[in-house]
C-alpha positions as CSV (number, residue, x, y, z in Angstrom):
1,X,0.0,0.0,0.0
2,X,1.0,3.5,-0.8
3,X,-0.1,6.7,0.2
4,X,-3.7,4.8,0.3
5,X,-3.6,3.0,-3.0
6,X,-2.9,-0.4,-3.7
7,X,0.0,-0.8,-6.5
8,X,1.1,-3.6,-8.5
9,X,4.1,-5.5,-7.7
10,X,5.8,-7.9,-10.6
11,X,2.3,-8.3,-11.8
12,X,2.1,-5.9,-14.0
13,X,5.1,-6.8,-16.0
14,X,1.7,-9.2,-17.1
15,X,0.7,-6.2,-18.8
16,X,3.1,-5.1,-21.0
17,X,3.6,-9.1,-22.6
18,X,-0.4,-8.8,-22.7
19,X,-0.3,-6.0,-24.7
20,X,2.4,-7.7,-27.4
21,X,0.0,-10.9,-27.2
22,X,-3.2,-8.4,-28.0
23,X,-1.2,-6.7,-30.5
24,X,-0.4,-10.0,-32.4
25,X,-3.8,-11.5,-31.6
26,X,-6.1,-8.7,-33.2
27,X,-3.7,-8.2,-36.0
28,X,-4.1,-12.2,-36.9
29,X,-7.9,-12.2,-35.4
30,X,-8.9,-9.3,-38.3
31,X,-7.1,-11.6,-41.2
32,X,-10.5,-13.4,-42.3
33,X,-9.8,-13.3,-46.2
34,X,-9.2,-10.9,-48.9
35,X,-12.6,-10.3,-48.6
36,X,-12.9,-9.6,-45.3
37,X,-11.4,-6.9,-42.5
38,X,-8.1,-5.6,-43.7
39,X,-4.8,-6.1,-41.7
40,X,-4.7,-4.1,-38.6
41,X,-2.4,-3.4,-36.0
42,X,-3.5,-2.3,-32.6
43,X,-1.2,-0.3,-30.0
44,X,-2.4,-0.3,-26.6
45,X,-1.7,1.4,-23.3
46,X,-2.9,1.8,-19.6
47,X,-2.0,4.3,-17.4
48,X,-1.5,5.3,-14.7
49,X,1.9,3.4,-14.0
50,X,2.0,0.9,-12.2
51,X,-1.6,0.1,-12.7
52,X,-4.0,0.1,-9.6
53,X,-6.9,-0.2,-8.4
54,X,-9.4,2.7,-9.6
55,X,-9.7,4.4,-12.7
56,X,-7.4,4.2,-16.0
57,X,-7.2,5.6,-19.3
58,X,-6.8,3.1,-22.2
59,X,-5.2,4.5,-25.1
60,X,-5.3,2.4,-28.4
61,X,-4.1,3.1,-31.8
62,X,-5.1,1.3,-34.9
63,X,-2.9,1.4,-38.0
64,X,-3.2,-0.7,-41.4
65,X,-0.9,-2.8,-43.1
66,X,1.2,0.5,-44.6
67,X,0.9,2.4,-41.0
68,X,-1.7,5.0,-41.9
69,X,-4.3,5.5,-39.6
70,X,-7.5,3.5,-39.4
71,X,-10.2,6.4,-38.4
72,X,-14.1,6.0,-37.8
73,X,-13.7,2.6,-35.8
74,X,-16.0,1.8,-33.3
75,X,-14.7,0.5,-29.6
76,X,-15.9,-1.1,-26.9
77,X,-14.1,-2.1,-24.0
78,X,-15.0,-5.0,-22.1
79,X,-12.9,-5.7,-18.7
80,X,-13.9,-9.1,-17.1
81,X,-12.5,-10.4,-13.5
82,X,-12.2,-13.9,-12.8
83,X,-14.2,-13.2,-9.3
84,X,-17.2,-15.2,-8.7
85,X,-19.9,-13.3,-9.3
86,X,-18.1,-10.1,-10.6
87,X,-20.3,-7.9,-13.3
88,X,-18.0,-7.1,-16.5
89,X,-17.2,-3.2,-16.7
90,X,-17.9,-1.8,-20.3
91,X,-16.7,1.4,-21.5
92,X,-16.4,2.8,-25.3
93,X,-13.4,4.2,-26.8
94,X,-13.7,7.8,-28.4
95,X,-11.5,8.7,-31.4
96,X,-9.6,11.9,-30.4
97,X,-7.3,12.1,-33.3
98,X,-7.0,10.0,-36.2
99,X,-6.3,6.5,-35.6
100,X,-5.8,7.4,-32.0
101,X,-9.2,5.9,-29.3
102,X,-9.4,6.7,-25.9
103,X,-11.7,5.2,-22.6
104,X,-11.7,5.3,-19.1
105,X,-12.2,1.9,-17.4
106,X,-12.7,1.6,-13.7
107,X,-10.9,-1.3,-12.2
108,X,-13.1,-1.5,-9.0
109,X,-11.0,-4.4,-7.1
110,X,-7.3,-5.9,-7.1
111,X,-6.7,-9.4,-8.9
112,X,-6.6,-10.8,-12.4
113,X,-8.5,-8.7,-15.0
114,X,-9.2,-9.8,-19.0
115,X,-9.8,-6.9,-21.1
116,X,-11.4,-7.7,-24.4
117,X,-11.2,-4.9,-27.4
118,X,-14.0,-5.2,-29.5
119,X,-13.2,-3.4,-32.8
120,X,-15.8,-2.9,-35.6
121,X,-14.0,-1.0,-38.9
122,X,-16.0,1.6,-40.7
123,X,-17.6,0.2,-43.6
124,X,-17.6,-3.2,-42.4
125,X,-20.5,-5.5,-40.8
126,X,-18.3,-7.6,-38.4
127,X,-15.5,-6.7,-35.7
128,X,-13.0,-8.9,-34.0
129,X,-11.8,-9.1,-30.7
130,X,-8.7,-8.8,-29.1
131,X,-7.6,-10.4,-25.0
132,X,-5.7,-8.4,-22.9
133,X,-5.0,-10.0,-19.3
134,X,-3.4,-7.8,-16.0
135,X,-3.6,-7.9,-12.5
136,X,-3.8,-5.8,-10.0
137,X,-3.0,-6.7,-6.8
Protein backbone atom coordinates (compact mmCIF):
# COMPACT_ATOMS: atom_id res chain seq x y z
CA UNK A 1 0.00 0.00 0.00
CA UNK A 2 0.98 3.48 -0.83
CA UNK A 3 -0.11 6.70 0.18
CA UNK A 4 -3.69 4.79 0.32
CA UNK A 5 -3.57 2.99 -3.00
CA UNK A 6 -2.86 -0.41 -3.69
CA UNK A 7 0.03 -0.80 -6.51
CA UNK A 8 1.10 -3.64 -8.54
CA UNK A 9 4.13 -5.55 -7.69
CA UNK A 10 5.76 -7.88 -10.60
CA UNK A 11 2.30 -8.34 -11.77
CA UNK A 12 2.07 -5.89 -14.04
CA UNK A 13 5.14 -6.79 -15.95
CA UNK A 14 1.65 -9.24 -17.15
CA UNK A 15 0.69 -6.22 -18.75
CA UNK A 16 3.15 -5.14 -21.00
CA UNK A 17 3.59 -9.11 -22.60
CA UNK A 18 -0.36 -8.83 -22.70
CA UNK A 19 -0.26 -6.04 -24.72
CA UNK A 20 2.41 -7.69 -27.38
CA UNK A 21 -0.03 -10.87 -27.24
CA UNK A 22 -3.19 -8.36 -28.01
CA UNK A 23 -1.18 -6.66 -30.55
CA UNK A 24 -0.37 -10.01 -32.41
CA UNK A 25 -3.84 -11.52 -31.58
CA UNK A 26 -6.06 -8.67 -33.21
CA UNK A 27 -3.71 -8.25 -35.98
CA UNK A 28 -4.14 -12.23 -36.88
CA UNK A 29 -7.93 -12.22 -35.39
CA UNK A 30 -8.88 -9.35 -38.28
CA UNK A 31 -7.13 -11.59 -41.21
CA UNK A 32 -10.54 -13.43 -42.25
CA UNK A 33 -9.82 -13.33 -46.24
CA UNK A 34 -9.19 -10.88 -48.92
CA UNK A 35 -12.60 -10.29 -48.57
CA UNK A 36 -12.93 -9.55 -45.28
CA UNK A 37 -11.43 -6.92 -42.48
CA UNK A 38 -8.13 -5.57 -43.74
CA UNK A 39 -4.81 -6.12 -41.74
CA UNK A 40 -4.68 -4.06 -38.57
CA UNK A 41 -2.38 -3.36 -35.98
CA UNK A 42 -3.49 -2.26 -32.64
CA UNK A 43 -1.19 -0.31 -29.99
CA UNK A 44 -2.42 -0.27 -26.55
CA UNK A 45 -1.67 1.44 -23.27
CA UNK A 46 -2.90 1.78 -19.64
CA UNK A 47 -1.95 4.29 -17.44
CA UNK A 48 -1.53 5.33 -14.68
CA UNK A 49 1.92 3.35 -14.03
CA UNK A 50 2.03 0.90 -12.21
CA UNK A 51 -1.63 0.09 -12.65
CA UNK A 52 -3.98 0.06 -9.65
CA UNK A 53 -6.88 -0.18 -8.35
CA UNK A 54 -9.38 2.70 -9.63
CA UNK A 55 -9.69 4.38 -12.73
CA UNK A 56 -7.44 4.17 -16.04
CA UNK A 57 -7.16 5.57 -19.31
CA UNK A 58 -6.81 3.05 -22.15
CA UNK A 59 -5.23 4.54 -25.07
CA UNK A 60 -5.32 2.43 -28.38
CA UNK A 61 -4.06 3.09 -31.85
CA UNK A 62 -5.11 1.32 -34.93
CA UNK A 63 -2.88 1.42 -37.96
CA UNK A 64 -3.19 -0.65 -41.41
CA UNK A 65 -0.93 -2.81 -43.12
CA UNK A 66 1.17 0.46 -44.63
CA UNK A 67 0.89 2.37 -40.97
CA UNK A 68 -1.67 4.99 -41.91
CA UNK A 69 -4.32 5.52 -39.59
CA UNK A 70 -7.55 3.48 -39.36
CA UNK A 71 -10.23 6.38 -38.41
CA UNK A 72 -14.05 5.99 -37.77
CA UNK A 73 -13.66 2.61 -35.75
CA UNK A 74 -16.03 1.83 -33.26
CA UNK A 75 -14.67 0.54 -29.65
CA UNK A 76 -15.91 -1.11 -26.85
CA UNK A 77 -14.05 -2.15 -24.05
CA UNK A 78 -15.01 -5.00 -22.10
CA UNK A 79 -12.88 -5.73 -18.66
CA UNK A 80 -13.87 -9.10 -17.13
CA UNK A 81 -12.49 -10.37 -13.50
CA UNK A 82 -12.16 -13.86 -12.79
CA UNK A 83 -14.21 -13.22 -9.33
CA UNK A 84 -17.18 -15.19 -8.71
CA UNK A 85 -19.87 -13.29 -9.33
CA UNK A 86 -18.06 -10.08 -10.65
CA UNK A 87 -20.28 -7.85 -13.29
CA UNK A 88 -17.98 -7.13 -16.46
CA UNK A 89 -17.21 -3.20 -16.65
CA UNK A 90 -17.95 -1.81 -20.28
CA UNK A 91 -16.69 1.36 -21.45
CA UNK A 92 -16.43 2.83 -25.34
CA UNK A 93 -13.36 4.20 -26.85
CA UNK A 94 -13.74 7.76 -28.44
CA UNK A 95 -11.48 8.71 -31.40
CA UNK A 96 -9.58 11.91 -30.41
CA UNK A 97 -7.25 12.11 -33.35
CA UNK A 98 -6.96 9.97 -36.23
CA UNK A 99 -6.26 6.51 -35.59
CA UNK A 100 -5.75 7.37 -31.99
CA UNK A 101 -9.18 5.95 -29.28
CA UNK A 102 -9.35 6.68 -25.86
CA UNK A 103 -11.74 5.20 -22.64
CA UNK A 104 -11.68 5.32 -19.12
CA UNK A 105 -12.16 1.87 -17.42
CA UNK A 106 -12.72 1.62 -13.70
CA UNK A 107 -10.89 -1.29 -12.15
CA UNK A 108 -13.07 -1.54 -9.02
CA UNK A 109 -11.02 -4.39 -7.10
CA UNK A 110 -7.33 -5.86 -7.07
CA UNK A 111 -6.65 -9.44 -8.90
CA UNK A 112 -6.60 -10.80 -12.44
CA UNK A 113 -8.50 -8.66 -15.01
CA UNK A 114 -9.24 -9.83 -18.96
CA UNK A 115 -9.81 -6.94 -21.12
CA UNK A 116 -11.40 -7.74 -24.38
CA UNK A 117 -11.19 -4.93 -27.41
CA UNK A 118 -14.00 -5.17 -29.46
CA UNK A 119 -13.18 -3.42 -32.83
CA UNK A 120 -15.76 -2.89 -35.64
CA UNK A 121 -14.03 -1.04 -38.90
CA UNK A 122 -16.04 1.56 -40.74
CA UNK A 123 -17.57 0.16 -43.59
CA UNK A 124 -17.56 -3.16 -42.39
CA UNK A 125 -20.52 -5.50 -40.81
CA UNK A 126 -18.28 -7.56 -38.37
CA UNK A 127 -15.48 -6.69 -35.74
CA UNK A 128 -13.04 -8.90 -33.99
CA UNK A 129 -11.77 -9.13 -30.68
CA UNK A 130 -8.71 -8.77 -29.13
CA UNK A 131 -7.59 -10.39 -25.03
CA UNK A 132 -5.70 -8.35 -22.90
CA UNK A 133 -4.95 -9.98 -19.26
CA UNK A 134 -3.36 -7.80 -16.01
CA UNK A 135 -3.60 -7.86 -12.52
CA UNK A 136 -3.79 -5.81 -10.03
CA UNK A 137 -3.03 -6.66 -6.78
Amino acid sequence: MNGGRLLAAPQFCRVFFAMAWVTTLATTACQRGADAAPEITVWEQITPRPARVGPAALSIQLADAARNPITHAAIMVEADMSHPGMSPVFAKASESTPGSYGASVNFNMGGDWILLLHIKLAGQESGCAGRLSASWT
